[in-house]
BAKOLSE-671127 format. One record per atom (N, C-alpha, C): residue in one letter; x, y, z. Coordinates in steps of 0.2 Angstrom, whole numbers, plus 5000, padded with zeros to 4 digits. Layout:
BEGIN
aXYZ/...
***
This chain:
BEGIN
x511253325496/x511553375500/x512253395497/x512353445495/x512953485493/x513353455498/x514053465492/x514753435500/x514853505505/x514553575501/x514653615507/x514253605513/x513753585510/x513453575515/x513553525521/x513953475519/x513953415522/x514653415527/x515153475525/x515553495530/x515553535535/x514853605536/x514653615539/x514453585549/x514853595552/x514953545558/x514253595563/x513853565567/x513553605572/x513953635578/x513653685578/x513953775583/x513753745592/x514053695594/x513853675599/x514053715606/x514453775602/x514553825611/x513953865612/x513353855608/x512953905606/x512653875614/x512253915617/x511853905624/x511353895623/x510753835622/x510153795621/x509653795626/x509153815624/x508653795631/x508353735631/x508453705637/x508453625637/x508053605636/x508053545633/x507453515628/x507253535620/x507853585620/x507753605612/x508053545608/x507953555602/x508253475598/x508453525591/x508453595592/x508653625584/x509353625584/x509653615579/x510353605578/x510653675575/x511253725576/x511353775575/x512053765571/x511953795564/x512553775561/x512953855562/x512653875563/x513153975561/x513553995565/x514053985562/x514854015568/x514954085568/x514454135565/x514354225565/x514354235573/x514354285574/x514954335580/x514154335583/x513554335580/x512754375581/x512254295580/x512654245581/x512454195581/x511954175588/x512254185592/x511854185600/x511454225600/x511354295598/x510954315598/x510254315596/x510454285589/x509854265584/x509454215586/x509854155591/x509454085593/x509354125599/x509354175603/x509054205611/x508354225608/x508654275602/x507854315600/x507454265598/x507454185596/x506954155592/x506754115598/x507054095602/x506654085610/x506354135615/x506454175611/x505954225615/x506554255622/x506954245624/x507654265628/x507854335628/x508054365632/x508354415633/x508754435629/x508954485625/x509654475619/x509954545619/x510554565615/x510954615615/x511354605609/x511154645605/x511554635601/x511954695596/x512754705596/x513254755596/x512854785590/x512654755586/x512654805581/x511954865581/x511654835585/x511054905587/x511154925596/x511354985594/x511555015603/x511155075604/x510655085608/x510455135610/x510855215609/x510455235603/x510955325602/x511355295595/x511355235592/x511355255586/x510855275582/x511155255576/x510655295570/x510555235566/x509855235563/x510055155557/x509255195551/x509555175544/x509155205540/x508255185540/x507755225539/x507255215540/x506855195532/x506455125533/x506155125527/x505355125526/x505255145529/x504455135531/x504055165535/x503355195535/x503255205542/x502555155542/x502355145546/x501855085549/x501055115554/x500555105551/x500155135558/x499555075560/x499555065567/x499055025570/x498455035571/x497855055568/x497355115568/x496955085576/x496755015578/x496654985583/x496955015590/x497855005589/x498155015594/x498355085595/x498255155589/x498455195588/x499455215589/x499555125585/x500255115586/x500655145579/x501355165580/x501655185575/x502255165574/x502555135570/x503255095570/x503455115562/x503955115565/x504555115560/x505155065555/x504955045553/x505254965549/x505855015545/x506354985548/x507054985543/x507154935539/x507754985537/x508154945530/x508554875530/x508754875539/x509054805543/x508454755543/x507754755543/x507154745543/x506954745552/x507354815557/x507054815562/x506454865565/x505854815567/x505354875568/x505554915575/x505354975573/x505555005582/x504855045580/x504655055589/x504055095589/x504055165592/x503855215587/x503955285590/x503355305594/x503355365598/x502955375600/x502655465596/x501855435594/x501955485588/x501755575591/x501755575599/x501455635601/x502455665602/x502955625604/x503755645603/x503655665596/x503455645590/x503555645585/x503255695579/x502855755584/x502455785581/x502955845578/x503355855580/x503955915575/x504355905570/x504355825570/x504455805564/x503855815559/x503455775561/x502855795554/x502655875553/x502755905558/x502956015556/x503455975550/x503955955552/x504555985544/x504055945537/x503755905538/x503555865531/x502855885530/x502655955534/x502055995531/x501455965536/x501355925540/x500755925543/x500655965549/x499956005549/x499756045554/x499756005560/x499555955559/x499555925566/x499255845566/x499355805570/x499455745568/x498855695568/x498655685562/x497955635559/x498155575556/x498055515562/x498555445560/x497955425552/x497355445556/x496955415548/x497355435541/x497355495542/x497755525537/x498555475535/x498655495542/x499355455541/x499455395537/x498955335539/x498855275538/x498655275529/x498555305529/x498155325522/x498755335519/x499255405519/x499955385515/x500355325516/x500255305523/x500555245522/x500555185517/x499855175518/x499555115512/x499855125506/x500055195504/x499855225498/x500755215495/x501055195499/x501755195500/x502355275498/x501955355502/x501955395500/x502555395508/x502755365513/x503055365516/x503955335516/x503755285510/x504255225510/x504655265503/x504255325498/x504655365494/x504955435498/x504655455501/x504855515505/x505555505510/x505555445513/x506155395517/x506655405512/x506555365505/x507155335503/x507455425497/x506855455498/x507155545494/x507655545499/x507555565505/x507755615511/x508355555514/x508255495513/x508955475517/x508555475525/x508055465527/x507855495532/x508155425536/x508255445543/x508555405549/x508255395555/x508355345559/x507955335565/x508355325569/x508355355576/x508755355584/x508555295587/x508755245590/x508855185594/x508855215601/x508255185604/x508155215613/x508155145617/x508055075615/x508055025617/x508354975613/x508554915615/x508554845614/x508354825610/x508554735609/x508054715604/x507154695607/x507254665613/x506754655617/x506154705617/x506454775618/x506154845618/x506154905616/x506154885607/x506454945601/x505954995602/x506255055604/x505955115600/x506355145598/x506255215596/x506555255593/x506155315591/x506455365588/x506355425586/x506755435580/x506055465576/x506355485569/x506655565568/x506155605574/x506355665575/x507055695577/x507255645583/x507855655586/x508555635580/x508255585577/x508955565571/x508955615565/x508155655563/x508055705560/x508655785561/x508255785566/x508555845570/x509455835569/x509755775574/x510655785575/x510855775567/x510355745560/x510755765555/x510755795552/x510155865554/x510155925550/x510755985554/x510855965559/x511556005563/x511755975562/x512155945559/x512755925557/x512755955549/x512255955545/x512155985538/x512456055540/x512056095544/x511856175546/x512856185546/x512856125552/x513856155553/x514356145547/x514156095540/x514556095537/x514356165532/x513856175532/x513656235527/x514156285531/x514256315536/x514656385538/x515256395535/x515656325533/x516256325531/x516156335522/x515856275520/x515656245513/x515056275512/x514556345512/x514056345508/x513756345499/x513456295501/x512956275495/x512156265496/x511956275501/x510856275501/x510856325506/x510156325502/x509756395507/x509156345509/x508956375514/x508456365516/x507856425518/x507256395520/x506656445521/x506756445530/x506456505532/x506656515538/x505756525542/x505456525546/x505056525547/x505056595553/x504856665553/x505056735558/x504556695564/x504856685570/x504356665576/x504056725579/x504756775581/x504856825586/x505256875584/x505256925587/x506056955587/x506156985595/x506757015593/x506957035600/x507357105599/x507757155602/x508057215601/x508457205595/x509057125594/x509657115589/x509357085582/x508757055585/x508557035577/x507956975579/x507856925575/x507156875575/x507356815577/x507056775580/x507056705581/x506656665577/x506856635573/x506756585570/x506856525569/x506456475564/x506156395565/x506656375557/x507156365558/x507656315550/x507456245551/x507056205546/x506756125547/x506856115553/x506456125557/x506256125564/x506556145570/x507356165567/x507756195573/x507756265574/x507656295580/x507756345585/x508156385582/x508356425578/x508756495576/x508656555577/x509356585576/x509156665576/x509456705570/x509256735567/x509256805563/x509456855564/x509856885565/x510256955568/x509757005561/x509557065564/x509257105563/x509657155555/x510557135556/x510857185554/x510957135546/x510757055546/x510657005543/x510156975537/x509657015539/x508856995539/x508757025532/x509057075532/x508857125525/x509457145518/x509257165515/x509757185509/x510057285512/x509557305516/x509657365520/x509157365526/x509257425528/x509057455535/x508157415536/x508057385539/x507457375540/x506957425544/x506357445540/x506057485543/x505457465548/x505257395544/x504757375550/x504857325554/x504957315558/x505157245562/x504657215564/x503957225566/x503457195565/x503257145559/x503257185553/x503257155548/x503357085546/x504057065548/x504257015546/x503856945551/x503656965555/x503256915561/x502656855557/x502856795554/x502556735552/x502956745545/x503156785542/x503556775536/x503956725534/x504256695531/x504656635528/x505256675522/x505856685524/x506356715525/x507056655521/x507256655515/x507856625513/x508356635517/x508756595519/x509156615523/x509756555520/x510656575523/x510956515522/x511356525529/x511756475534/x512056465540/x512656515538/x512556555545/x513056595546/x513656575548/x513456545556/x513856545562/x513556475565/x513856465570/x513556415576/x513956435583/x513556465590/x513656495594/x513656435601/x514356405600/x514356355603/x514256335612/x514356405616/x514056405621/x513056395624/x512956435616/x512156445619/x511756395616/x512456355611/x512056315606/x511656325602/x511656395597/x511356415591/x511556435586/x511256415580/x511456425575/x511156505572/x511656525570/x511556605567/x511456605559/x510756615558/x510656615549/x510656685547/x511056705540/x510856775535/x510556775530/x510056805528/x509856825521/x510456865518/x510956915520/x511356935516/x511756915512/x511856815514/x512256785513/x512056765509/x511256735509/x510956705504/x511156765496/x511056825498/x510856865494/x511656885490/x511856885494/x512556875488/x512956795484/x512456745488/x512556685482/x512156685475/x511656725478/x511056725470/x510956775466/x511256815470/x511056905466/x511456905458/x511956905460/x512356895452/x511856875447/x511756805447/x511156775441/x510256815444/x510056835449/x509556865448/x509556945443/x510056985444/x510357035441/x510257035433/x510656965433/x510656965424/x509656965420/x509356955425/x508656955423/x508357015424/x508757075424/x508457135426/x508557175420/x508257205416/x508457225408/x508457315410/x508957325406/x508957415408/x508457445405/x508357505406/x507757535405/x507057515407/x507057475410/x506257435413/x506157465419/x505557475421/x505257505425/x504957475434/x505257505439/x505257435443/x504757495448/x504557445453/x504357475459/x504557475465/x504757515471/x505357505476/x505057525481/x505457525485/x505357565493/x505957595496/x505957655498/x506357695499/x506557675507/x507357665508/x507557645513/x508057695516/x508157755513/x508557795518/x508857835510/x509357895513/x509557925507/x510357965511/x510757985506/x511258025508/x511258085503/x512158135505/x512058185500/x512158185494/x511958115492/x512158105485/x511358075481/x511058065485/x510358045481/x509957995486/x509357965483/x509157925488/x509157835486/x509057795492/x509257735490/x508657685491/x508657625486/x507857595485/x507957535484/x507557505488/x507557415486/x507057395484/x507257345480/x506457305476/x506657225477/x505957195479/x505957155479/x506257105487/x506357185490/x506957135498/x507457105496/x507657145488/x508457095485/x508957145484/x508657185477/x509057235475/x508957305480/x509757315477/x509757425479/x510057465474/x509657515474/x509757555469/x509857635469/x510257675467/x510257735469/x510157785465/x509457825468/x509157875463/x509557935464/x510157965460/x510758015460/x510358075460/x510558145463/x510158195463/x510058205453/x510558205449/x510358225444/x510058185439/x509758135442/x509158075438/x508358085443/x508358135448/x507658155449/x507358205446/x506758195446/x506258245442/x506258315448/x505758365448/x506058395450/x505558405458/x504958365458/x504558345462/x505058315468/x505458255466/x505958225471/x506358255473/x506858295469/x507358355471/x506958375475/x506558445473/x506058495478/x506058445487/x506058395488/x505958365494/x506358325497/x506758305490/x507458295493/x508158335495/x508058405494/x508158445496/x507958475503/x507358465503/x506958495510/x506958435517/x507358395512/x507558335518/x506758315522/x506458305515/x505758265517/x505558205514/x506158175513/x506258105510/x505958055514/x505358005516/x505357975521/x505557895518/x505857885523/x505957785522/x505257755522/x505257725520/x504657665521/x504257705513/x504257765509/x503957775504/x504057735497/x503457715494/x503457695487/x503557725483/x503957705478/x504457735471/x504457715464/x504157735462/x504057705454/x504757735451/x505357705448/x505857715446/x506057665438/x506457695435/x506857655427/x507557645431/x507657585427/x508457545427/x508757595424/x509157615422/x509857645421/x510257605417/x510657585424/x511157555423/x511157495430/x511757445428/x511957405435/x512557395434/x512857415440/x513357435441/x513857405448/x514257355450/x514257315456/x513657275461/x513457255457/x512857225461/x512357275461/x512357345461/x511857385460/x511557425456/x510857445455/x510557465451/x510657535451/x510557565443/x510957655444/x510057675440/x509657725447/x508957745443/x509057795440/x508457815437/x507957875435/x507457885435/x507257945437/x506557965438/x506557995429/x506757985426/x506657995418/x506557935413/x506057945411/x505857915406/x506257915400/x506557835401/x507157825395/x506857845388/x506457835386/x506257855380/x506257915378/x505957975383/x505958045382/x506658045382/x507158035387/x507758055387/x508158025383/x507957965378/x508357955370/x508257995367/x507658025366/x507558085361/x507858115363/x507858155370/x508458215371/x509158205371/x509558155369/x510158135369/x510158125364/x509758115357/x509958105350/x509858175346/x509258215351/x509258295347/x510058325350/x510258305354/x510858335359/x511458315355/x511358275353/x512058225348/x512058275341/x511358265339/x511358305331/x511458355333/x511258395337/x511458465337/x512258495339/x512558455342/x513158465346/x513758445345/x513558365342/x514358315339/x514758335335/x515358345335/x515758365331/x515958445331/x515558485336/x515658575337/x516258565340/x516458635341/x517058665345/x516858725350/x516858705355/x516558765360/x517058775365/x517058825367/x517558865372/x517258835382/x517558785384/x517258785390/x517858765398/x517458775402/x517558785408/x517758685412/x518358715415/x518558645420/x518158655424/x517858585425/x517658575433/x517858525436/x517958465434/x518358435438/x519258395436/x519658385437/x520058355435/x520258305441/x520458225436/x520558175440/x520958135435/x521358085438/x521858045435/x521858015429/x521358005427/x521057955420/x520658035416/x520758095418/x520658155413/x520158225417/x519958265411/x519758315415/x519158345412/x518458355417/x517958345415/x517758435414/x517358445409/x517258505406/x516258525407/x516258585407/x515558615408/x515358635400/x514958575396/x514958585390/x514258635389/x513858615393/x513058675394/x513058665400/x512658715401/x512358695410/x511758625410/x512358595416/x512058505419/x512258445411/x512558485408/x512958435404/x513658415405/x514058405407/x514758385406/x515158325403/x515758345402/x516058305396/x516758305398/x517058235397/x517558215400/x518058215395/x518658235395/x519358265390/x519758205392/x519858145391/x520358095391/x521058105394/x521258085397/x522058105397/x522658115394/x522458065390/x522858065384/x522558115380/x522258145379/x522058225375/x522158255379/x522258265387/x522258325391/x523058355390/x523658295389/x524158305388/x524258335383/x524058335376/x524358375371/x523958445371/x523758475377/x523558535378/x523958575384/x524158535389/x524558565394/x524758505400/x525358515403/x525358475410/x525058485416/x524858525415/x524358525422/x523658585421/x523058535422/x522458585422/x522358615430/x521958665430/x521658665436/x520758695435/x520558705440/x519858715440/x519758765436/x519258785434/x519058845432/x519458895425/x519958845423/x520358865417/x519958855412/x519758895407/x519558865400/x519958855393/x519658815391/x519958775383/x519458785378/x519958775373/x519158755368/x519258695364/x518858655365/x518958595364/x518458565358/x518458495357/x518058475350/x517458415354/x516958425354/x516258405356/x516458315352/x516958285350/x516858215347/x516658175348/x516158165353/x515558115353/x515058105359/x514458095356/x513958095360/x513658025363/x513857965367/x513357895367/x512857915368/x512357875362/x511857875360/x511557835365/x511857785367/x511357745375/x511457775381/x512057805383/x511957835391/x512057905391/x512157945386/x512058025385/x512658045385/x513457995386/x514158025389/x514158085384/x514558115385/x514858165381/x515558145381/x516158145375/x516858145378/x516958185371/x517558225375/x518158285372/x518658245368/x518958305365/x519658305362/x519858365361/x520658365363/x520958445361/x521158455353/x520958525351/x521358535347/x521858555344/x522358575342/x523058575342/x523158645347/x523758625352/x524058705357/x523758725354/x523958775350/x523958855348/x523558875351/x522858825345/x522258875346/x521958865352/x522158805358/x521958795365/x521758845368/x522658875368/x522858935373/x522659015369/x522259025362/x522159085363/x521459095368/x521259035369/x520759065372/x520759125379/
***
């Protein structure tokens, strides 16, 4: 025997049931309790209390008894009841609960990886004498306390499940808990059909938390402006997209693709089919649009109903024919950054400020110049100006 051993004295305050002859060396705080639990006695012990949480390593099934237990990480079995427990198996994919099945991943140790992925935890409802517990309840209180630190600190989305809706917006299922979706939330614009979204599955990230009703408030808008930036850069101009017309103003009509992006088709990049009805104010929402990328411009995409390639060939016959002329033209608009000119009809061309200066201190509308046509872009059609000296400005 070790000398450690041999100075080891017996724990003789420990309480014996009479006629035992085992000798108890452990002076630990949990030493009573482990000689109660090994007589079969009543026991209590501080460090498992009803309403904690303790990590789960395993799940277990009795196919005879139709029992289910949960083996931890402390090596304590607790037993759940698997019909409490059927909302959890919702979040890990099962329609509905088949122990054969169950029993089968178990063996297979598809459980005891799944546990140690997710950190998963189990809820304490009894004793030592009488363990059970709930994987779902420990489930549940650590995905709300996930959902509240996202409002502050987002970083995950999550998939939403549409249950229902109601006048303000839908009620939905986030990893098994009870949410709501505001209607003004749900979408990148105006939603047209609210039926639509009914069994859908919805990215969403945590808005709010409405501590009276005790709900959490999720947005896809939210979602949509953590991802949009990097989904944008995969959008290439001049590509050809399909959309859905969501509403229009007196500037043109406005199109989403995909439930992400919006884009706006400006009156002077429709054909003349969509003017004629855009005009007639017979633009319906909910209509399909075959549109080109343009440009992107603030998170949003700039269309055309024109065909980039016909419209390169008319912006390079436009450049040869026209780059480098002098032509006598008309103010239309003036603004801080310069003064934009009627260089054909549905063409115009922007005079720089700094060039506006060395022709006069103040333009106004409808005055003309005769200015120098110096350059056409080749990729977006701009036109810009340059004055030529006073003199010859003003005889015009």
């Amino acid at each position: 025997m070790s000398k450690r051993l041999r100075i080891l004295k017996e724990n003789t305050s420990i309480k014996k049931v009479p006629g035992d002859k085992c000798k108890v060396y452990c002076h630990e705080s949990y030493a009573q309790a482990l000689y109660d639990m090994l007589q079969g006695k009543p026991v209590h012990v501080k460090d498992v209390n009803p309403g904690e949480m303790v990590l789960a390593h395993d799940l277990k099934v009795n196919l005879k008894s139709n029992a289910v237990e949960i083996h931890t990480e402390s090596g304590l079995v607790i037993a759940v009841d698997i019909r409490r427990e059927k909302k959890y198996f919702e979040t890990i994919g099962f329609e509905e609960i088949d122990l054969e099945r169950i029993s089968e991943l178990s063996l297979s140790g598809w459980f005891r990886e799944l546990f140690a992925e997710r950190s998963e935890m189990v809820k304490i409802e009894g004793d030592l004498n009488n363990l059970r517990g709930s994987i779902y309840e420990a489930y549940q209180e650590k995905t709300r306390e996930e959902f509240i630190r996202e409002i502050t600190a987002p970083t995950a989305y999550y998939l939403a499940k549409v249950i229902s809706k109601n006048q303000g917006g839908f009620f939905i299922k986030v990893r098994g808990i009870d949410a709501f979706l505001p209607g003004s939330l749900a979408a990148a614009n105006k939603i047209v059909d609210f039926d639509a979204y009914i069994g859908r599955e919805v990215p969403v990230m945590v808005e709010d938390y409405l501590k009276q009703s005790d709900t959490f408030i999720f947005s896809y808008k939210k979602y949509l402006e953590k991802i949009l930036p990097s989904k944008l850069a995969e959008i290439q101009r001049n590509s050809q997209m399909s959309g859905i017309i969501t509403g229009s103003s007196k500037y043109g009509i406005f199109v989403e693709f995909n439930e992400m992006f919006t884009g706006l088709l400006h009156t002077s990049e429709m054909d003349s089919t969509t003017l004629e009805k855009f005009n007639a104010r017979k633009v319906e929402a909910g209509t399909k649009m075959n549109v080109w990328v343009k440009d992107i411009r603030d998170n949003k995409l700039i269309l055309t109903e024109m065909d980039p390639a016909e419209k390169q060939e008319e912006i390079e016959n436009f450049k040869h024919k026209i780059e480098g002329t002098v032509k006598n033209m008309k103010v239309v608009s003036v603004k801080l950054f310069g003064a934009f000119f009627e260089v054909e009809e549905g063409k115009i061309g922007l005079l720089p400020v700094r060039e506006l200066k060395r022709i006069a201190k103040k333009m106004e509308v409808g005055e003309s110049y005769t200015l120098c046509i110096s350059k056409v872009d080749s990729e977006t059609g701009k036109i810009y100006l340059s004055a030529l000296n006073e003199k010859v400005a003003h005889e015009v």
